[in-house]
N, C-alpha and C positions, 0 to 999 in steps of 0.2 A: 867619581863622586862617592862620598861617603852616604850611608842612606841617615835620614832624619829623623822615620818613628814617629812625625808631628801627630799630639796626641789630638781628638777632634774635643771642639766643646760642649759637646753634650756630656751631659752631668750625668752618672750611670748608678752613684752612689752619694750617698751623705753621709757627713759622719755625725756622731749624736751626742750630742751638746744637752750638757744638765738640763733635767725638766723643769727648768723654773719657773719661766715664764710660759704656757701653755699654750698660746698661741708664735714662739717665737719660732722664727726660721732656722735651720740650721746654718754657721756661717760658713765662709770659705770652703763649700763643698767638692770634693774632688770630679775634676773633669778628667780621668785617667779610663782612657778608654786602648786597650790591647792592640797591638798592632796585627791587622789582619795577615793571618799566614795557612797556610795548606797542612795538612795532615803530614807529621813526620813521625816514622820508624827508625829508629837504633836497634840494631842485631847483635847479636852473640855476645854484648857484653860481660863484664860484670857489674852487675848492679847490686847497691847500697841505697835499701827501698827507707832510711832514716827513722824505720821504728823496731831497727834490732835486724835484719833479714841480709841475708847476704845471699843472693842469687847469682849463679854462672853459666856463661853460656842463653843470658837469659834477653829477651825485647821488650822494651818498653816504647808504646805507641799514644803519642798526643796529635789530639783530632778536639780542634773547637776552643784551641785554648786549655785544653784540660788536659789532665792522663785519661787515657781511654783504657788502658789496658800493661800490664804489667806481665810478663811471662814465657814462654816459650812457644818457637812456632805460630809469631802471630802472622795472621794474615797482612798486608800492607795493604791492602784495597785500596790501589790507585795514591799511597802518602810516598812524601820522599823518603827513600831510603838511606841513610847511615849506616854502615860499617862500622860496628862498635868490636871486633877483632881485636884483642890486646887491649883494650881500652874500658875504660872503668864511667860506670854513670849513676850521679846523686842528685837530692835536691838541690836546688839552690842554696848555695849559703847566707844566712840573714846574720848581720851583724845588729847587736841590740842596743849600742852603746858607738854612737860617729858622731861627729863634727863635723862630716863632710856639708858643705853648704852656708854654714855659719862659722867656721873657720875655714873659707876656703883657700887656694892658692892659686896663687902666689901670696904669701900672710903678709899682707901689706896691714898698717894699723885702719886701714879704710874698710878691709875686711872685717875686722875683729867682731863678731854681732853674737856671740853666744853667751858676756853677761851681762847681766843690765844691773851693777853695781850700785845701784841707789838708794837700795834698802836690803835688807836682812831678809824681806819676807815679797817677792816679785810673779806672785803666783798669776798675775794677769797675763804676762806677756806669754808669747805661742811662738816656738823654735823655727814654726813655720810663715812667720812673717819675715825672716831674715834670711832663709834659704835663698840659694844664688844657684839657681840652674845650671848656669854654665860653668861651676866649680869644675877643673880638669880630672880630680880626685873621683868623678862620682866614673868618669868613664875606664880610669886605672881599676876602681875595685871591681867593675865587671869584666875587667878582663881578670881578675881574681879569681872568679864564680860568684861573686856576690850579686842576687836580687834582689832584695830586699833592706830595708836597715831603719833602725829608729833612730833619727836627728834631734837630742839631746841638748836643752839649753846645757850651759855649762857649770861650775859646781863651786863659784864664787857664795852663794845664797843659801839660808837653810830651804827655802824655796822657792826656786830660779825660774819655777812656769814651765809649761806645758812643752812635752815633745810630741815628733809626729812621724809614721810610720811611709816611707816611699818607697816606692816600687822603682828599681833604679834604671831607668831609662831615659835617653836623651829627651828634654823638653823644654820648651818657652818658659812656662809659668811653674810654680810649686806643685798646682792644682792640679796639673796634668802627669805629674809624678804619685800625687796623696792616695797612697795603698787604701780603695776600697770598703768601707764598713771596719777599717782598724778605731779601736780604740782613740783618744788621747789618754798621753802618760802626765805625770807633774813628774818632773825632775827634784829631789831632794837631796843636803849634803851635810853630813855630820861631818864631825871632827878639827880638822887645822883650818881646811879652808875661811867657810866662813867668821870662826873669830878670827884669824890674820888680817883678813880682808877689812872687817870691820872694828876688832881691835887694833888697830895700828891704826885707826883716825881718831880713834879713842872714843866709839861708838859701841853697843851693846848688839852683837854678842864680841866679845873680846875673852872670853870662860867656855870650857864646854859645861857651864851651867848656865852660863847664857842662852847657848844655844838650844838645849831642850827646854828652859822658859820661852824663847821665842817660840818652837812651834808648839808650846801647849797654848800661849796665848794667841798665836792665828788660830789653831782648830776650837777653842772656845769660841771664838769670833763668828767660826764658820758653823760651829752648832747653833748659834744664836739668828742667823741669815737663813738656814735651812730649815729653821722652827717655825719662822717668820714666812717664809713662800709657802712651804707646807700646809699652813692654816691659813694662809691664802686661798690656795691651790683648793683647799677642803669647802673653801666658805664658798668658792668655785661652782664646784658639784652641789653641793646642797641647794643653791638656790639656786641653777641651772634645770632643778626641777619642780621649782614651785615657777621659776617665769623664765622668760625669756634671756639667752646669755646676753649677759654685758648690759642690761636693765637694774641699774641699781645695787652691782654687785661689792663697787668699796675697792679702793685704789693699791695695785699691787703694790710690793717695797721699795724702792729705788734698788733699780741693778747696781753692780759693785763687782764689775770685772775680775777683780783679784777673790774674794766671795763666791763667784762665781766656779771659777775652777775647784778651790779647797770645797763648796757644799758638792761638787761634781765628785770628788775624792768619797766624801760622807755616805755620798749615797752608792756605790762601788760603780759608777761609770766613767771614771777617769783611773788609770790602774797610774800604781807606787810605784818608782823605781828611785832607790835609794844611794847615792857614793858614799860606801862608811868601809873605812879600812880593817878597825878593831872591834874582836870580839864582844868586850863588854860594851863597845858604841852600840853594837846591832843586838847585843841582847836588850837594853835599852829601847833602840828602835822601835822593837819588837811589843816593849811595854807599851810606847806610845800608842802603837799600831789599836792593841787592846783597849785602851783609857779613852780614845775616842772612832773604835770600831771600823777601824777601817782596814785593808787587806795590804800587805805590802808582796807587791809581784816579783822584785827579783832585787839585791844585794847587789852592786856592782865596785868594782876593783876590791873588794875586801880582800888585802894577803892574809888576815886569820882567819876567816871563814871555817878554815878547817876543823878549827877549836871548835868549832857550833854545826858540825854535818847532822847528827843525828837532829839536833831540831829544828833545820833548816828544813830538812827533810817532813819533820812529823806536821810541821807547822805548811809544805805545801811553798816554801820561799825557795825561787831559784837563784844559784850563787853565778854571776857574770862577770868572770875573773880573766885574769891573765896568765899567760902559763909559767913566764919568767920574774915578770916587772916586779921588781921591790927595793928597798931600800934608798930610795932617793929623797924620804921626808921622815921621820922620825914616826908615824903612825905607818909606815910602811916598811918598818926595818926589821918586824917579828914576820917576817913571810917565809914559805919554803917552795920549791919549786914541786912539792909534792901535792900542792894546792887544791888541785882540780878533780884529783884523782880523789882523793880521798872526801870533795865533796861530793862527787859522783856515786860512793860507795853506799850508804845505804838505799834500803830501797824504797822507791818513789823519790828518791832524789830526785833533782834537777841541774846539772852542771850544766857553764855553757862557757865558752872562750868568747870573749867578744875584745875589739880594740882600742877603741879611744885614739885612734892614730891614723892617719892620713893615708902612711905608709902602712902602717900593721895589716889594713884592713884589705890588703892586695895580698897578704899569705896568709890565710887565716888557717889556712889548711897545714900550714907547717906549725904556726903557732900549736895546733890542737895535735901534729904526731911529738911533740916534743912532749905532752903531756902524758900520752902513749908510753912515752918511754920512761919516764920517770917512773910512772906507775908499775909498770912491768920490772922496772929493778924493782920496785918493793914487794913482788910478788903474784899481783894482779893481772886478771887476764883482761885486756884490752884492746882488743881485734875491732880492724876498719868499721864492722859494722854495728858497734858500741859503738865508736869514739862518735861516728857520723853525728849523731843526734845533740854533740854539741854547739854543732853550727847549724843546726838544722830545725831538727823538731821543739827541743826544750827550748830552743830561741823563739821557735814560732807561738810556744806556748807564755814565754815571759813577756809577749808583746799583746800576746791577746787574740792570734791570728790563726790556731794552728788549726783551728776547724775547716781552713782553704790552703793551706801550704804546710809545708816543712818536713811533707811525706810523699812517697811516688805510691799513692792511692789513687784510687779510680774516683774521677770527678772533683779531684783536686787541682789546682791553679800548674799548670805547666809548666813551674818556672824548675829546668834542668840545666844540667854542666855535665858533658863530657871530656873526662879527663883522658889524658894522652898514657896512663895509666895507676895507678897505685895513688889517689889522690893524697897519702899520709908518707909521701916518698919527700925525699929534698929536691928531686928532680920533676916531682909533678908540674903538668901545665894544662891550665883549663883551655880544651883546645875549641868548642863549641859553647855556648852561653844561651841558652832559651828562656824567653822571659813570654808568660802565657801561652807558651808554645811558638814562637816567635824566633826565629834566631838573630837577636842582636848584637854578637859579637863571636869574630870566627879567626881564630889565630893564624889561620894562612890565606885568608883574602882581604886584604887591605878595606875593602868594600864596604865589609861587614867589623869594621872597627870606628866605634862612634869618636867623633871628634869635635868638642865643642864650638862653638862658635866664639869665643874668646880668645881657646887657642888658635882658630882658623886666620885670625887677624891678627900673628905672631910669626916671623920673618924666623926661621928656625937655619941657624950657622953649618956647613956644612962637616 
């Protein structure tokens, strides 16, 4: 038998939902509770501690779910022991930018649930009312190394609604996946998509001058909503202390779902993640971002990114690009494969490789030595434990998470990959997969390879 991981339901965290309404619950709280496991030690490695360090010959010891200890000559007091000889250990890899769950597979049109094509601006709907657990995809990318990923509505809309951060382990429910005290994101899309989409019905935005009219008039909408619960929220407190609450305090605003999420934006509790391919779109972006104050987290598939590093950089935005992809639409035909590297380059950068692919997101690891190398003909020095932190730290930091993952720190979330060696090789393979210290996927014990329950009810040809 395969094991299950069934997560329990008790509820360990919430995630946190604009303060609008002061007394409202938070909804669909994540019931994601860690699968109990025993103290494990990995020896003589090399470790890629994913904030620049490259240790050899070095242990890293998780005890509790967490890293306990990073280093040499640790003690195992009584944890299982790994043999990390020849073999190489990072964090988990987080992908920032997946479909898995919302375009699952087999892509039947019954699957299709990541756009909700019905307006220009769909800021209500949440990526995680259509996630499919039992997506085959979610158990490929951990045998990738990937733990973690943010499930992205899709990039039909200038704003398609909310994504959400999972922790990737077999489960029943969404909830029992929903990574912990993560953020929500709002998915946003400049450029061809949404005029195609809705100039070809002959609706507005069909311009990319349509398209920045539309979100300057939802964010006026959403300053005007946010104005409105604010001096709510104020009239609240003020006479909260002359009597008793909810004694004649005056009737909040009518909620407004879609409102809701953009004032979540306003007030920086819901982070930006932007699809805009060109330069001048994200310098733009950028404008918007100013005009009605809000933070944009990370730039995703941009092939010109490059043109804008230095103030991508200054500005604090991380670029979530691809190392190859371009030329397949006309806003993606100015790319270079020198992309990554060069948004990497200044400092306090943020680069990160992330997929958008079903398939991609099973190598992400090769995705990211391809970028190694392109860099390094131009010059650049790029060694494993630089590039690590594209998959890793800077991701953890464009999702909003990196204060519990995306580093082998002490008292951080457990989630490791033991590589069978040189994880930035063609021939690398993630031979161990620990998720809060847990090992849920183990490339030479059938055991320990999760298998959905979708596929379990699929007659597979000899």
């Amino acid at each position: 038998m395969h094991p299950r991981f069934r997560a329990s339901l008790l509820a360990t965290a919430l995630f946190a939902l604009p303060a609008l309404a002061p007394a409202a619950a938070p909804s669909f709280p994540s019931t994601y509770q860690p699968v109990a496991s025993g103290p494990v030690l990995i020896t003589d490695a090399t470790v890629l501690t994913g904030d620049g360090r490259r240790l050899e010959g070095a242990d890293v010891l998780m005890q509790g779910g967490k890293i306990a200890a990073v280093g040499t000559d640790l003690d195992a007091g009584g944890a299982t022991v790994v043999d990390g000889r020849g073999k190489w250990v990072t964090p988990g890899i987080i992908d920032v930018h997946s479909h898995l769950g919302v375009y699952p597979a087999p892509g039947a049109l019954a699957h299709q649930d990541g756009n909700e094509m019905t307006a220009p601006v769909t800021a209500q709907v949440w990526a995680e009312h259509a996630v499919w657990p039992q997506d085959p995809g979610f158990a490929a990318a951990l045998a990738g190394g990937v733990t973690s990923m943010m499930i992205l509505p899709g990039s039909a809309n200038l704003i398609g609604g909310r994504g959400v951060v999972l922790k990737n382990v077999p489960a029943v429910t969404m909830q029992e996946m929903k990574f912990p005290g993560a953020p929500h994101s709002v998915k946003m899309a400049c450029g061809e998509n949404p005029k195609r989409v809705y100039g070809g019905r002959g609706q507005s935005p069909m311009t990319r001058m349509g398209n920045l009219a539309g979100y300057r008039a939802a964010f006026i909408e959403a300053q005007k909503y946010r104005q409105a619960w604010d001096k709510y929220e104020a009239s609240q407190r003020t006479e909260g202390r002359k009597k008793k609450k909810g004694a004649g305090n005056g009737e909040p605003p009518a909620r407004d779902l879609r409102l809701d999420t953009l004032a979540g934006v306003l007030r920086g509790e819901i982070s930006v993640q932007i699809h805009c391919y060109r330069a001048d779109e994200m310098a733009l972006m950028m404008d918007l971002a100013k005009e009605f104050d809000f933070k944009i987290a990370a730039f995703h598939h941009g092939v010109e990114a490059y043109k804008l590093a230095d103030r991508l950089a200054e500005e604090g935005i991380c670029g979530a690009l691809w190392a190859d992809w371009w030329g397949f639409k006309m806003e993606a035909y100015d790319g270079i494969q020198e992309n990554i590297a060069l948004v990497d380059r200044p400092k306090n950068s943020c680069a990160i490789v992330h997929s958008d692919s079903s398939e991609g997101i099973q190598r992400l690891n090769q995705e990211a030595a391809k970028v190694m190398g392109r860099g390094e003909r131009l010059g650049m020095s790029l060694p494993p434990e630089h590039a690590i932190r594209w998959l890793t730290a800077n991701a953890a930091k464009a999702i909003g998470v990196d204060g519990v993952t995306g580093t082998l720190a002490e008292g951080k979330m457990a989630d490791v990959v033991l590589w069978n060696g040189n994880p930035f090789s063609v021939y690398a393979l993630a031979e161990k997969v620990y998720v809060d210290g847990a090992l849920l996927y183990d490339r030479n014990d059938p055991a320990r390879q999760p298998v959905s329950d979708f596929m379990l009810g699929q007659e597979v040809s000899p």
